[in-house]
PyMOL commands that place a pseudoatom at each C-alpha (Angstrom):
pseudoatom trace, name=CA, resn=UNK, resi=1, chain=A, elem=C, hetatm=0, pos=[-25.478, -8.041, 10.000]
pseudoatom trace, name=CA, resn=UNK, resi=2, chain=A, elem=C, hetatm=0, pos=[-25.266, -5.940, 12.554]
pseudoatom trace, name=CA, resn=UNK, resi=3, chain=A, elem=C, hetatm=0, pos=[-22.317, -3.520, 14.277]
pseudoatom trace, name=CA, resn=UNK, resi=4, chain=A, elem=C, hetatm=0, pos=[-23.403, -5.621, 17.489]
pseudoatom trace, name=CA, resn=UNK, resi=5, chain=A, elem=C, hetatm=0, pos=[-22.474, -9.278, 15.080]
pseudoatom trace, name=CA, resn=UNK, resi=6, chain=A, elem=C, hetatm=0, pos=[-19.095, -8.359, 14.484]
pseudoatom trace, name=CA, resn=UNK, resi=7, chain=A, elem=C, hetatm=0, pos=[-17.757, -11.013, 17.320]
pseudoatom trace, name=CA, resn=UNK, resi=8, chain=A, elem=C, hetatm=0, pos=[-20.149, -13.320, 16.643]
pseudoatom trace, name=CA, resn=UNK, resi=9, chain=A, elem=C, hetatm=0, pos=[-19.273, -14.153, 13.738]
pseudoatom trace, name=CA, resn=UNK, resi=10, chain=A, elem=C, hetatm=0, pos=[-19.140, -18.903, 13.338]
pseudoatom trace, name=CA, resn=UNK, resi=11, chain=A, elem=C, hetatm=0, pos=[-15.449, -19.560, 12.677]
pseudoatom trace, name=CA, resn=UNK, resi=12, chain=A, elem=C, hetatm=0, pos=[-17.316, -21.851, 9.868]
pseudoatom trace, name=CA, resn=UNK, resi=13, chain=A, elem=C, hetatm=0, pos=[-18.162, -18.563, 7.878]
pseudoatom trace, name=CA, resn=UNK, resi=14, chain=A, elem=C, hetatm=0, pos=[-14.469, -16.988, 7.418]
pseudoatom trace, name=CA, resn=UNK, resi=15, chain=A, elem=C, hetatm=0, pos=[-12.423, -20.106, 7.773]
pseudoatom trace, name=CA, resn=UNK, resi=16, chain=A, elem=C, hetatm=0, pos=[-12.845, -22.964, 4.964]
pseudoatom trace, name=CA, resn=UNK, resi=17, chain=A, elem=C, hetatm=0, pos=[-11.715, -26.438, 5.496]
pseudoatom trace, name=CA, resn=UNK, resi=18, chain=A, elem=C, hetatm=0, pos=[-10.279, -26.450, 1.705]
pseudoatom trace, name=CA, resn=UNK, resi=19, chain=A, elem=C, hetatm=0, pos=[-7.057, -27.130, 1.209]
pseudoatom trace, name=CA, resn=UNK, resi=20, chain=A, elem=C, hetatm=0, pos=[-5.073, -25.546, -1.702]
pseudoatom trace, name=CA, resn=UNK, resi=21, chain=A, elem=C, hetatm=0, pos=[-2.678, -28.159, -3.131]
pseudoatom trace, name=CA, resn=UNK, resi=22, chain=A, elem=C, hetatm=0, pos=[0.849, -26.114, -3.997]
pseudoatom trace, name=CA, resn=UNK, resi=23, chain=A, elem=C, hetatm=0, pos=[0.232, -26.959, -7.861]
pseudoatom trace, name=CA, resn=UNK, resi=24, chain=A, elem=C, hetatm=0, pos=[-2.793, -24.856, -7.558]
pseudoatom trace, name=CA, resn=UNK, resi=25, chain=A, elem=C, hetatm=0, pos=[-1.017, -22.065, -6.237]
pseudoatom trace, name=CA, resn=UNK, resi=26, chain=A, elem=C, hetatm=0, pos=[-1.442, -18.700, -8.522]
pseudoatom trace, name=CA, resn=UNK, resi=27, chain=A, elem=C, hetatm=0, pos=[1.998, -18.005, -6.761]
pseudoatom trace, name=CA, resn=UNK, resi=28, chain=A, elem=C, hetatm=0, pos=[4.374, -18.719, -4.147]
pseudoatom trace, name=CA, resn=UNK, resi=29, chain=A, elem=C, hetatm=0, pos=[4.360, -17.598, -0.940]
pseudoatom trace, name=CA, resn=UNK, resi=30, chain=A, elem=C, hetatm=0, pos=[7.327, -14.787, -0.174]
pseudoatom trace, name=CA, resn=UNK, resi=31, chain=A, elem=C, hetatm=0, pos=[8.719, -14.522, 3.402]
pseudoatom trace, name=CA, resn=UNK, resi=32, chain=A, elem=C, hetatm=0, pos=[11.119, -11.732, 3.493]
pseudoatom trace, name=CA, resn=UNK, resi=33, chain=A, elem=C, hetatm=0, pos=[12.112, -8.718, 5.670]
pseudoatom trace, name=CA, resn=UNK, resi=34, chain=A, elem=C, hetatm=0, pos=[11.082, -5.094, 4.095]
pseudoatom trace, name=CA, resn=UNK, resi=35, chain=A, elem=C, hetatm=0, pos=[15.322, -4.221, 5.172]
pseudoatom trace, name=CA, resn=UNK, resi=36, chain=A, elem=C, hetatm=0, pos=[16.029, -7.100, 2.173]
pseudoatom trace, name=CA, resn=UNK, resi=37, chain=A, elem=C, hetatm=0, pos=[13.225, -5.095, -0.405]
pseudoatom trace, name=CA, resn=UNK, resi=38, chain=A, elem=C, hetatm=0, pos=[15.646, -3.876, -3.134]
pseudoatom trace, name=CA, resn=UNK, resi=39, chain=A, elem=C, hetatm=0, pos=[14.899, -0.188, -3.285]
pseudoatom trace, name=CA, resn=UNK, resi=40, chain=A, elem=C, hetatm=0, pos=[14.341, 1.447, -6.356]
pseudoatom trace, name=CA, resn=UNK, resi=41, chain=A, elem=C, hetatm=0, pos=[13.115, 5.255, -7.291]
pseudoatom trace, name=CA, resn=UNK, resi=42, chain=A, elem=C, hetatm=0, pos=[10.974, 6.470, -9.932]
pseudoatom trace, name=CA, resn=UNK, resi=43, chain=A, elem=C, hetatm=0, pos=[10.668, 9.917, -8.750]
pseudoatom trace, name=CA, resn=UNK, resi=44, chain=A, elem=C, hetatm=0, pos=[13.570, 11.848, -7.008]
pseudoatom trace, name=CA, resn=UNK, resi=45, chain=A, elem=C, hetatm=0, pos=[13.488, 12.275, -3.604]
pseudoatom trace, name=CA, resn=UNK, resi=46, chain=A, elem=C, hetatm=0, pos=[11.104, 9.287, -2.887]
pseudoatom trace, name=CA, resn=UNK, resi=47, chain=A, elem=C, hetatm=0, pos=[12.719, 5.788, -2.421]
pseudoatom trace, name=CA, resn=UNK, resi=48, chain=A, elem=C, hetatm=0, pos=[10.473, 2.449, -2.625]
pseudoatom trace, name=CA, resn=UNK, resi=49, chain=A, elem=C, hetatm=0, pos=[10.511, -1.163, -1.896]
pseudoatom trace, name=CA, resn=UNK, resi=50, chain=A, elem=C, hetatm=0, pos=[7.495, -3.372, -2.750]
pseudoatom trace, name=CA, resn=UNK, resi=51, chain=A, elem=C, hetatm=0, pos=[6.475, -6.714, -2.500]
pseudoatom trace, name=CA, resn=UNK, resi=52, chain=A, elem=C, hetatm=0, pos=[3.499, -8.444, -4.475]
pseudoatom trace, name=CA, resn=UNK, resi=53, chain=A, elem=C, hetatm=0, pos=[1.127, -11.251, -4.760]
pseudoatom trace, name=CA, resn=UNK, resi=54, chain=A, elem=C, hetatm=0, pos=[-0.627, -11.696, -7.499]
pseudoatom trace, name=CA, resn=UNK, resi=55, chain=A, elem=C, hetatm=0, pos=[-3.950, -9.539, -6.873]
pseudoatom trace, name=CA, resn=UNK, resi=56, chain=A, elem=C, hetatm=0, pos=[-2.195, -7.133, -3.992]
pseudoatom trace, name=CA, resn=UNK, resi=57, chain=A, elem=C, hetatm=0, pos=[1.088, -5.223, -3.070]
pseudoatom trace, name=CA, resn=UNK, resi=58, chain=A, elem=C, hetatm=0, pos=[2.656, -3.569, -0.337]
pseudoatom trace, name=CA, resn=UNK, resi=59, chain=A, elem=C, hetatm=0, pos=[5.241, -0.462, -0.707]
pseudoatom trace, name=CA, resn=UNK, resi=60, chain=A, elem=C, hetatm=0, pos=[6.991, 1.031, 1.746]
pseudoatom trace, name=CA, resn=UNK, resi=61, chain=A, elem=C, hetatm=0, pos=[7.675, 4.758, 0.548]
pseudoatom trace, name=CA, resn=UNK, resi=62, chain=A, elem=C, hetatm=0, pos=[10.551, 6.658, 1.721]
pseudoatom trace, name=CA, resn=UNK, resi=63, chain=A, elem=C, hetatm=0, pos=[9.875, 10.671, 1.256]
pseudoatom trace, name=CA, resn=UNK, resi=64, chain=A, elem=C, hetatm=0, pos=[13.172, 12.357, 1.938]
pseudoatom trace, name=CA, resn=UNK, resi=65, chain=A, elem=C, hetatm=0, pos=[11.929, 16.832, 3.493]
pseudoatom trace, name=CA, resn=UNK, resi=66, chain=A, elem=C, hetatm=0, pos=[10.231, 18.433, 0.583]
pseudoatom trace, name=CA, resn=UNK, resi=67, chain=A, elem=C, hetatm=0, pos=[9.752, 15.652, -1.804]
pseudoatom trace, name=CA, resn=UNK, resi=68, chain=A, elem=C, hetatm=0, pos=[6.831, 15.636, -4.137]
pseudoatom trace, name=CA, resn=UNK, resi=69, chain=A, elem=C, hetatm=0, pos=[4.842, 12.901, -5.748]
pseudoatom trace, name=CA, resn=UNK, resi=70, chain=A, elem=C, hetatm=0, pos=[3.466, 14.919, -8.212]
pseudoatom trace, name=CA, resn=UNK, resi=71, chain=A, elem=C, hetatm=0, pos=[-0.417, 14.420, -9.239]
pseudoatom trace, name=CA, resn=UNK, resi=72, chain=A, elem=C, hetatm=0, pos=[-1.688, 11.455, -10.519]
pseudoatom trace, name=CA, resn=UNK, resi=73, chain=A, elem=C, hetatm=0, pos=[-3.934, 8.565, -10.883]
pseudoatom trace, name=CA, resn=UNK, resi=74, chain=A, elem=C, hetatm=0, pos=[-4.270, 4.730, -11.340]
pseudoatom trace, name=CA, resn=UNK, resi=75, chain=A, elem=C, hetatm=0, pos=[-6.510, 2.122, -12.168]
pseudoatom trace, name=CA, resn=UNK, resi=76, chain=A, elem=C, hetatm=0, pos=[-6.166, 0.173, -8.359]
pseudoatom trace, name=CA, resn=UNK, resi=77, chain=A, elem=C, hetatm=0, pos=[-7.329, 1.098, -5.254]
pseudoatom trace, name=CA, resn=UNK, resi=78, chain=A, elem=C, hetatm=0, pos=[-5.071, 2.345, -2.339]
pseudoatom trace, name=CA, resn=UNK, resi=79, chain=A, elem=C, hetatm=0, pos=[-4.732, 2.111, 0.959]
pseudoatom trace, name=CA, resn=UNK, resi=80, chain=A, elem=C, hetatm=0, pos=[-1.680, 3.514, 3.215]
pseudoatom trace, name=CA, resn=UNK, resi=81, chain=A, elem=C, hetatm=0, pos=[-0.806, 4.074, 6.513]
pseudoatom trace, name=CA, resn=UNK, resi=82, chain=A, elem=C, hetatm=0, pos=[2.015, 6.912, 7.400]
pseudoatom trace, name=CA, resn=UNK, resi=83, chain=A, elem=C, hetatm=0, pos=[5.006, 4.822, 9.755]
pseudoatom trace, name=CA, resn=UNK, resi=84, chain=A, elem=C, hetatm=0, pos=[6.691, 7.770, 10.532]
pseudoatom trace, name=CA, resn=UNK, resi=85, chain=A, elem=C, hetatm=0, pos=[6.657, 11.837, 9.721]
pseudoatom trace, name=CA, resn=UNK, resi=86, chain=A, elem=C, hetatm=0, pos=[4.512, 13.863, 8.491]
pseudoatom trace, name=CA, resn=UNK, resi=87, chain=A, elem=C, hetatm=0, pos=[2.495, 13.508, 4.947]
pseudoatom trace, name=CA, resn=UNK, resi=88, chain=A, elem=C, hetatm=0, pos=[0.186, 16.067, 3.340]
pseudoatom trace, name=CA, resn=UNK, resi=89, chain=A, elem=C, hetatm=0, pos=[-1.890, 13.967, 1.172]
pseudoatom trace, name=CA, resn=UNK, resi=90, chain=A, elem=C, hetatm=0, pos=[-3.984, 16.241, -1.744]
pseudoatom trace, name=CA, resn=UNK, resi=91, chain=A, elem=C, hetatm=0, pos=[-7.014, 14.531, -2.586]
pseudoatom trace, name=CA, resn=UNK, resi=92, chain=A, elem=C, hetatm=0, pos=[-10.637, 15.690, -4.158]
pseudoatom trace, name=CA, resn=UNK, resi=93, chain=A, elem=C, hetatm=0, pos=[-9.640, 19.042, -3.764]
pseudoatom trace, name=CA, resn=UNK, resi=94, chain=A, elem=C, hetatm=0, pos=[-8.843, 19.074, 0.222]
pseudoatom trace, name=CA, resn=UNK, resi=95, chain=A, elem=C, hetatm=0, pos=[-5.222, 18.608, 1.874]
pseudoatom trace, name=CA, resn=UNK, resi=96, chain=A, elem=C, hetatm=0, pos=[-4.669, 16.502, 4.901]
pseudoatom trace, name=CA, resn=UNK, resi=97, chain=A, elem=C, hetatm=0, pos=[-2.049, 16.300, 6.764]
pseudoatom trace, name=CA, resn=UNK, resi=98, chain=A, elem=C, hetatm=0, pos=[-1.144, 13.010, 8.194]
pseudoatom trace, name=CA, resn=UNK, resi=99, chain=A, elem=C, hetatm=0, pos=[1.410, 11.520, 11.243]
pseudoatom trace, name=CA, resn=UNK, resi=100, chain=A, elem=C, hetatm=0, pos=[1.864, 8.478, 12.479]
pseudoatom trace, name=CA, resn=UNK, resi=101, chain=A, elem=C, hetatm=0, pos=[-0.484, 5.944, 12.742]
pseudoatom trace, name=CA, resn=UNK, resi=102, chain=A, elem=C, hetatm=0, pos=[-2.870, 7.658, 10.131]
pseudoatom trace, name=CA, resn=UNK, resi=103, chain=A, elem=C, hetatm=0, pos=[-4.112, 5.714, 7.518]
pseudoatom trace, name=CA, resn=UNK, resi=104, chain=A, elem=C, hetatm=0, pos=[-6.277, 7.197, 4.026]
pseudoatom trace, name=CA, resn=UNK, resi=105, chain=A, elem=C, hetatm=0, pos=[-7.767, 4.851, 1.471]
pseudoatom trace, name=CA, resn=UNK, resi=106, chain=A, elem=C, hetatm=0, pos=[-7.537, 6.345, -2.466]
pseudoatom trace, name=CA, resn=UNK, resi=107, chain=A, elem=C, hetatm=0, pos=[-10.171, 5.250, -5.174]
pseudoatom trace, name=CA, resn=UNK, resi=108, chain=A, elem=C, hetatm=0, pos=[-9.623, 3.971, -8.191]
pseudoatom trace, name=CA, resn=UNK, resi=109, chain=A, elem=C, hetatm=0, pos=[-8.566, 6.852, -11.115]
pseudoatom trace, name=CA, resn=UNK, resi=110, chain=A, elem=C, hetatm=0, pos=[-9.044, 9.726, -8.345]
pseudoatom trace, name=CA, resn=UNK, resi=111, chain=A, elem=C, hetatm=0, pos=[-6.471, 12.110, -9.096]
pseudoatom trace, name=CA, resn=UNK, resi=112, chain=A, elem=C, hetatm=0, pos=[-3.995, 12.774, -5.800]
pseudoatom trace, name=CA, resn=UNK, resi=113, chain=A, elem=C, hetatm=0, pos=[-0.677, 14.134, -5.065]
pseudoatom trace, name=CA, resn=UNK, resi=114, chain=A, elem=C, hetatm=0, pos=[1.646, 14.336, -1.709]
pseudoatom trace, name=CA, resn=UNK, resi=115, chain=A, elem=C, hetatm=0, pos=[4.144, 16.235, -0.322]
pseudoatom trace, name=CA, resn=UNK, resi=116, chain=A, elem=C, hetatm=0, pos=[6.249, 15.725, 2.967]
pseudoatom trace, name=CA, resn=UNK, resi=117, chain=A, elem=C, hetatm=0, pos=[8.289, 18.932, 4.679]
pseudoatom trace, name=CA, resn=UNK, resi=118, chain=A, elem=C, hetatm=0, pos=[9.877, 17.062, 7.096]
pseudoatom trace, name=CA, resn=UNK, resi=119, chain=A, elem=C, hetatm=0, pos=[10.391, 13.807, 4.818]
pseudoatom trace, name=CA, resn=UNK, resi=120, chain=A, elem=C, hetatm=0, pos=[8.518, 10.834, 6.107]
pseudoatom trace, name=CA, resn=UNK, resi=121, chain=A, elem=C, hetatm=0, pos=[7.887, 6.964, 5.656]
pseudoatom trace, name=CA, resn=UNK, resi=122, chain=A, elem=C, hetatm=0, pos=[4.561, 5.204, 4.741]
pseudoatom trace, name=CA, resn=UNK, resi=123, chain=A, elem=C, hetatm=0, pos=[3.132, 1.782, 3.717]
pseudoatom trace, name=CA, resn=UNK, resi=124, chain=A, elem=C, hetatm=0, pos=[0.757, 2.072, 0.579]
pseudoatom trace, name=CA, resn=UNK, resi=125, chain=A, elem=C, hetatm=0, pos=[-1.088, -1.172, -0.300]
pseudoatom trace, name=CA, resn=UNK, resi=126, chain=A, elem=C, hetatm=0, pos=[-2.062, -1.524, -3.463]
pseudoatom trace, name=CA, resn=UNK, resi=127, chain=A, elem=C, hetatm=0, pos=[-5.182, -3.859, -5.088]
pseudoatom trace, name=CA, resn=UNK, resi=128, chain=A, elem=C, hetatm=0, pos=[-4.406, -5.375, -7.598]
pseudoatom trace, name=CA, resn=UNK, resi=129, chain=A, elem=C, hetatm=0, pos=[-0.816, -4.654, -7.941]
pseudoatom trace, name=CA, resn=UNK, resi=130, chain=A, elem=C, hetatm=0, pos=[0.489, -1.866, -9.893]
pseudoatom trace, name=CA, resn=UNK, resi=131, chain=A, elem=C, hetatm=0, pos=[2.082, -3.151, -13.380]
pseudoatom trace, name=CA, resn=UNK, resi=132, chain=A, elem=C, hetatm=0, pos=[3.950, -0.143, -13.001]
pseudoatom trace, name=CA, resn=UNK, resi=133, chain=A, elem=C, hetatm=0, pos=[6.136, -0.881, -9.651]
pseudoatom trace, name=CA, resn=UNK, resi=134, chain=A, elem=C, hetatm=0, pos=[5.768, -5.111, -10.832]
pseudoatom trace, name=CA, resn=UNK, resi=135, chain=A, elem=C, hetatm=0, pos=[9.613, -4.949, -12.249]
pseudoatom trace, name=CA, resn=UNK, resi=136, chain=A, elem=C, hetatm=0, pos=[11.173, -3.617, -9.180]
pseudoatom trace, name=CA, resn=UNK, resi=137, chain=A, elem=C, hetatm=0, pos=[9.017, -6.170, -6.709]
pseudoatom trace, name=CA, resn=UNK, resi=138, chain=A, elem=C, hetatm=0, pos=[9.952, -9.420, -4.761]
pseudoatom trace, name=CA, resn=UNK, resi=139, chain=A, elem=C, hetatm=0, pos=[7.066, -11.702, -6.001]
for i in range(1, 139): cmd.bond("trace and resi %d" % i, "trace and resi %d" % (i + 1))
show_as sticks, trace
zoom trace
């Protein structure tokens, strides 16, 4: 397909007319409001609140000016977008520096690291959830 096919895409092809029964659920649905996210911090300086299904999750990362996340890796793949502030994101040996509305994607086990001057807040989305954060999530 085509960049031209994107909008014509048959409703048929994305939408199923299955219907999951809610004793076949892998989990229940969550409707919250990130304010109610019970923060938690691993590192200092950097505040989180997360939410998970069971093959995604979503953080919202507080950096407070001059936080770290030192280097490191992990098995899932990650997405973010920065919300507010400015984040220098270190990845394969190159720095960018990202604002608002700027949004990276991570590989699996690529080593990165981040640092904010001014502090900042971003969204990471994580696939599949991180065992790690699991504990402190709404699920």
């Amino acid at each position: 397909m085509g960049t031209d096919d994107r909008t014509n895409i048959e409703p048929s092809s994305i939408y199923t007319s299955s219907v999951t029964q809610p004793d076949q659920l892998d989990f229940q649905p969550v409707f919250t409001n990130v304010d109610k996210l019970p923060p938690y911090s691993l590192l200092p300086g950097i505040t989180m609140q997360s939410v998970a299904g069971k093959k995604i999750m979503m953080t919202w990362v507080t950096i407070v000016p001059n936080a770290t996340v030192p280097e490191h890796q992990h098995p899932q793949e990650q997405s973010g977008v920065v919300l507010e502030g400015v984040l220098t994101l270190h990845i394969g040996g190159e720095s960018h520096e990202l604002g608002p509305g700027d949004i990276y994607t991570i590989p699996p086990n690529m080593p990165h690291s981040a640092v904010s001057k001014e502090g900042c807040k971003v969204l990471d989305i994580f696939s599949p959830a991180r065992e790690d954060f699991l504990p402190y999530a709404v699920h």
